[in-house]
N, C-alpha and C positions, 0 to 999 in steps of 0.2 A: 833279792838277787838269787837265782838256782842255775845251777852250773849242769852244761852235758854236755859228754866228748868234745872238750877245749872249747864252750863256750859257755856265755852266761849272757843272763836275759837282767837288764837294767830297767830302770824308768830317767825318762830326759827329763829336762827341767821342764818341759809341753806337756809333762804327765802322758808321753807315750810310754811302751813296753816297747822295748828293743831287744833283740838276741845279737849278742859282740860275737869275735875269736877272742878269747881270752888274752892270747897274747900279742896282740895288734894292736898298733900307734892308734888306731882311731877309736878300737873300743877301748883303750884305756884314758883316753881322753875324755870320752861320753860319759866314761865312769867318775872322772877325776871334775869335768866342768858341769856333766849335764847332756851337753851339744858336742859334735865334732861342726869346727868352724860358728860357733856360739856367735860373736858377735857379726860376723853375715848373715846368716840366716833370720838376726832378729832384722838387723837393716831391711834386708828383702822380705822379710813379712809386712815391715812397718809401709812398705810400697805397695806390696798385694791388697792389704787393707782399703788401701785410697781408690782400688780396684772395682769395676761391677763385674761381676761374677770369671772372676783371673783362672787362668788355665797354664798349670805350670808342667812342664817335660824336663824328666830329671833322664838325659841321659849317661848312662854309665853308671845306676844307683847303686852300687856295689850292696851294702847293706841295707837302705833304706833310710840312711841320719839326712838325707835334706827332703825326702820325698814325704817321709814321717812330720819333720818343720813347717814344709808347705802344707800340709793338711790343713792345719791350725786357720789357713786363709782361704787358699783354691777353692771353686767351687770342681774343679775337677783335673786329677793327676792321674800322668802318664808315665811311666818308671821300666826301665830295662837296664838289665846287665848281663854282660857273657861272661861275667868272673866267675873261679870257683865258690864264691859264697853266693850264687844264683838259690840254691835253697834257703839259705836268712834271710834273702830281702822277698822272696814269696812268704815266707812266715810273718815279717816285718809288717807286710804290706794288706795281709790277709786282717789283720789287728785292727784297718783303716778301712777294710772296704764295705 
């Protein structure tokens, strides 16, 4: 984990590299389970899988915690957000592409 200006960069239980806010409900979640929304995300991958070649749109990825998930299956993600954390989930997302 390495920490800059009120965040910090994790690994999911997907063995992603994620960048949180430090002090926000969902990265401390990610920090504390792995996942934000852990057992969704497994559900919905365990249905992508059953998939041929699944095409998943995460809109609203604030951080990148379900678009980073779906990777694991998609064969192709499409990810937007207008929040102030628009620069984590390009960082996030750059990890994946």
């Amino acid at each position: 984990m390495s920490e800059m200006h009120g965040t910090r960069t994790l690994s999911t239980s997907l063995g992603h590299r994620i960048t949180v806010f430090s002090n926000d409900f969902i990265g401390k979640k990610i920090a504390r389970v792995g996942l934000y929304e852990k057992e969704s995300l497994e559900y919905l991958n365990a249905l992508l899988s059953r998939m041929d070649a699944p095409v998943v749109l995460d809109i609203g990825a604030n951080i990148g915690n379900h678009a980073l998930a779906f990777a694991t299956q998609a064969m192709s993600r499409r990810s937007g957000s207008r929040s102030v954390s628009a620069t984590e989930l390009s960082r996030n997302l750059a990890l994946i592409a």
